[in-house]
C-alpha positions in Angstrom: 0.0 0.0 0.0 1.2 3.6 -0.9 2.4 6.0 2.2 -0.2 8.8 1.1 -3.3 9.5 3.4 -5.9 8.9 0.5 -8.6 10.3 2.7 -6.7 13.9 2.5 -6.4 14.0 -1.5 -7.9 17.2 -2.9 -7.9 19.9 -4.7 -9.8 23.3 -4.7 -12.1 23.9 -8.1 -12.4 27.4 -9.1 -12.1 27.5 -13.2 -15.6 28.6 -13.9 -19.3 29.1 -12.9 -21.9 27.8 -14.3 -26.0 28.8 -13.6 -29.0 28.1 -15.7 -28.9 31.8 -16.6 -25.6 30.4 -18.7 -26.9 27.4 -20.3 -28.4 27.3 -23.5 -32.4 25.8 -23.5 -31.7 22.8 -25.4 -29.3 20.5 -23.9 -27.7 19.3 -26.5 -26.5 23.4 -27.8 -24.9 22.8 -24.8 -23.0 19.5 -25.0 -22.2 21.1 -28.0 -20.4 24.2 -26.6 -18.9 22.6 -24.2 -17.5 19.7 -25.9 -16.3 21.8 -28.6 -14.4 24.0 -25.2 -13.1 20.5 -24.1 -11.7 20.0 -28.4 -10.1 23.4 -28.5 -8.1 22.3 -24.7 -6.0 19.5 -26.5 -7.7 17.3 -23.5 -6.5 13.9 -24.6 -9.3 11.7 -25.7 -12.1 14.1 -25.4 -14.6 12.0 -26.4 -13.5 9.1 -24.3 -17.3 8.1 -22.2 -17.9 5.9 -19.4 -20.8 3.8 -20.3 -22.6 2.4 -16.8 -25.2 -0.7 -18.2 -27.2 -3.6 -15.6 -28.4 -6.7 -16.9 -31.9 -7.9 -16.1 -30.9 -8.4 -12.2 -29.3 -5.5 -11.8 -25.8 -6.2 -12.2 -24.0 -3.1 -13.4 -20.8 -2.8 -15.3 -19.1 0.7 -16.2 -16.7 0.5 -19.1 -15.0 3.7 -21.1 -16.1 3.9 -25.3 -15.8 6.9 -27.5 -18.4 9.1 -28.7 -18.6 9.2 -32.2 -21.3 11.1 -32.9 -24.1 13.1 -31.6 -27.4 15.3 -33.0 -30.4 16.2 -31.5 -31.7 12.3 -31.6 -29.0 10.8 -29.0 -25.1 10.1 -28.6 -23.4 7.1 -30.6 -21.3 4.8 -30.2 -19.9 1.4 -32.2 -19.2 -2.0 -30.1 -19.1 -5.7 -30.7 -23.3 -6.6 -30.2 -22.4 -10.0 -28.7 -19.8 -8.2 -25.9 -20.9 -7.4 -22.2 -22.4 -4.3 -22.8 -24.3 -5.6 -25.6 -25.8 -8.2 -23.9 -26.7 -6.1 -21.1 -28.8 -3.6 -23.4 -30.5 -6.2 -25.0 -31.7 -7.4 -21.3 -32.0 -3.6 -20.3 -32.2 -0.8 -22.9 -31.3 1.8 -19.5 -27.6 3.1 -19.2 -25.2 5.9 -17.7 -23.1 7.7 -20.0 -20.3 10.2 -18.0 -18.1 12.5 -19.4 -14.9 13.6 -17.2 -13.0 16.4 -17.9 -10.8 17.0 -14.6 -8.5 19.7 -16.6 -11.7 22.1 -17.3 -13.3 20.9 -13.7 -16.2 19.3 -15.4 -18.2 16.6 -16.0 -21.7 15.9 -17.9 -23.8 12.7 -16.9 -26.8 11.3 -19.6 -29.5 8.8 -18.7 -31.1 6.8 -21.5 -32.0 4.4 -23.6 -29.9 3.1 -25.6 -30.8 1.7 -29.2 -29.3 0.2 -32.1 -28.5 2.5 -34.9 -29.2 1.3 -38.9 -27.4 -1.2 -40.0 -26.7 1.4 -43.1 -25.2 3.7 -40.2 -22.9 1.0 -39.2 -21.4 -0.1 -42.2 -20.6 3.5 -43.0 -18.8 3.8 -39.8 -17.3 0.5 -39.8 -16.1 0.7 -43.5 -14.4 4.4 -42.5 -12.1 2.9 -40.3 -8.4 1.7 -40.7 -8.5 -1.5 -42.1 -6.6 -3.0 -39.4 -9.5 -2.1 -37.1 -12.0 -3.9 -39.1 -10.0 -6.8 -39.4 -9.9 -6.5 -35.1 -13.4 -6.6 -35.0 -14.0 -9.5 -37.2 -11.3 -11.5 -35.4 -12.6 -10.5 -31.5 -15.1 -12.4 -30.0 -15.5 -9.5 -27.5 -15.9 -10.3 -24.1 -15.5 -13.5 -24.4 -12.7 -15.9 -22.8 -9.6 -16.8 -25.2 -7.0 -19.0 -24.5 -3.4 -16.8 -25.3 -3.0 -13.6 -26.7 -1.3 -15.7 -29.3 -4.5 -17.1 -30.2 -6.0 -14.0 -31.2 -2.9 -12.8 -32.8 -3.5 -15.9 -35.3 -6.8 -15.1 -35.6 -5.4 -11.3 -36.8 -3.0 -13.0 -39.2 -5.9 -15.5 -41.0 -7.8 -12.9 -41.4 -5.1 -10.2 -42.9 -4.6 -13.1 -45.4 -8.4 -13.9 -45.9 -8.8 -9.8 -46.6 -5.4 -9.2 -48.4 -6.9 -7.7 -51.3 -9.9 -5.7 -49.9 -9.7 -2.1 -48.6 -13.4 -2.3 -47.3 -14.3 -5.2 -45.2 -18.1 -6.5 -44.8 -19.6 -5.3 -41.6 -19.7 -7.9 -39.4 -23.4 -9.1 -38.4 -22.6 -9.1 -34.6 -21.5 -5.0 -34.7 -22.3 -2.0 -34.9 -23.5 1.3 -33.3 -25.7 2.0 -30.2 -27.6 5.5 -29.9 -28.0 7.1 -26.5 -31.4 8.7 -26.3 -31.2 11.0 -23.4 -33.6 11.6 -20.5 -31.6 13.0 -18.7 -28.3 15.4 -18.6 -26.6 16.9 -16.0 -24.1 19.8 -16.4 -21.4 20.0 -13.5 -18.8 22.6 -12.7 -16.7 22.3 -10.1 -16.5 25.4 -7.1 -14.7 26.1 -4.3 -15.4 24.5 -1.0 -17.3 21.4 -2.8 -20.5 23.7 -4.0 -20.4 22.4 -7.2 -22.7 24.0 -9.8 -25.2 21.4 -11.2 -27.4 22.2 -13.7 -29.7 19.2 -14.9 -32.2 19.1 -18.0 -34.9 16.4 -17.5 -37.1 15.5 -20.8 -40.9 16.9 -20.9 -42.6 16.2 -23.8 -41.4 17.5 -26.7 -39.2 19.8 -24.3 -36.9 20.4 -21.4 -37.3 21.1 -17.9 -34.0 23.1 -16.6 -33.3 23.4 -12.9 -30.5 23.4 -10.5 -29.6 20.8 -8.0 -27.8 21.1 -4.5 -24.1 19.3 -4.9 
């Protein structure tokens, strides 16, 4: 165990303010605004999520995925559908996504449901990346126990030689892209002495109800 009193660790936030005077009245303007800030700071990986899913007892699991995408209709992301998280959303459609950006003193939390996207949407994703990655994702059986790292590697070399003359790979039936259809999103600046600033937009209708919430 490290010689350092855990329990004393911390640090004094006092970057910005933030009050529902500030925030823009639809929630994802402001996602947008703010991850654009987060983009313009060189953070590294700024869209780097953790994704909180429970399967049909209850069981959570938080993992970290990358945004690769958002609109007015949700937040995406791209995963193997036969991994852990997949199966989880199939037995339970309701996750956490959490943004953390310590450098700006911020983070942004989203409740939803998660859905697949088209399977036109995937491809078009899938076939933009490197080849090497669609080759990983063919060869991964995500999630799922292997016997050696070896193993897989073999797996990477079959299919390299099975794919040697294709740029564009098929899009694999078991992947493709989850959207995040938000309920809820919570906007959180750090303050000094621990009164954080949370601002929190819960779905009405067709609109938003904006309030602030004690930290």
């Amino acid at each position: 165990m490290p010689n350092i009193d855990i329990a004393a660790l911390r640090r004094s936030y006092s970057l910005e303010s933030l009050s529902k005077n500030d925030v823009d009245p639809n929630p994802f303007t402001q996602f947008d605004r703010w991850f654009e800030e987060a983009l313009n700071s060189a953070l590294p990986e700024p869209n780097a999520m953790t994704l909180a899913t429970a399967d049909s007892k209850g069981q959570p699991t938080a993992r970290t995925v990358l945004l690769k995408g958002f609109d007015d209709n949700g937040f995406v992301f791209y995963t193997n559908y036969e991994s852990q998280k997949g199966e989880d959303i199939a037995e339970n459609p309701q996750v956490s996504l959490l943004f953390t950006w310590l450098e700006l003193e911020r983070q942004i939390r989203i409740n939803g449901l998660a859905e697949k996207v088209s399977e036109e949407e995937s491809r078009a994703y899938f076939q933009s990346r490197p080849k090497g990655s669609q080759i990983g994702a063919w060869a991964s059986a995500q999630s799922k126990p292997i016997t050696s790292r070896t193993a897989l590697e073999q797996r990477m070399r079959e299919l390299s030689e099975e794919f040697k003359h294709e740029e564009v790979l098929p899009l694999p039936p078991f992947w493709g892209g989850y959207r995040v259809k938000p309920e809820v999103l919570e906007f959180w600046q750090g303050r000094e002495s621990r009164l954080h600033d949370r601002i929190q937009y819960h779905r009405s209708g067709a609109g938003w109800l904006i309030s602030r919430l004690s930290p």
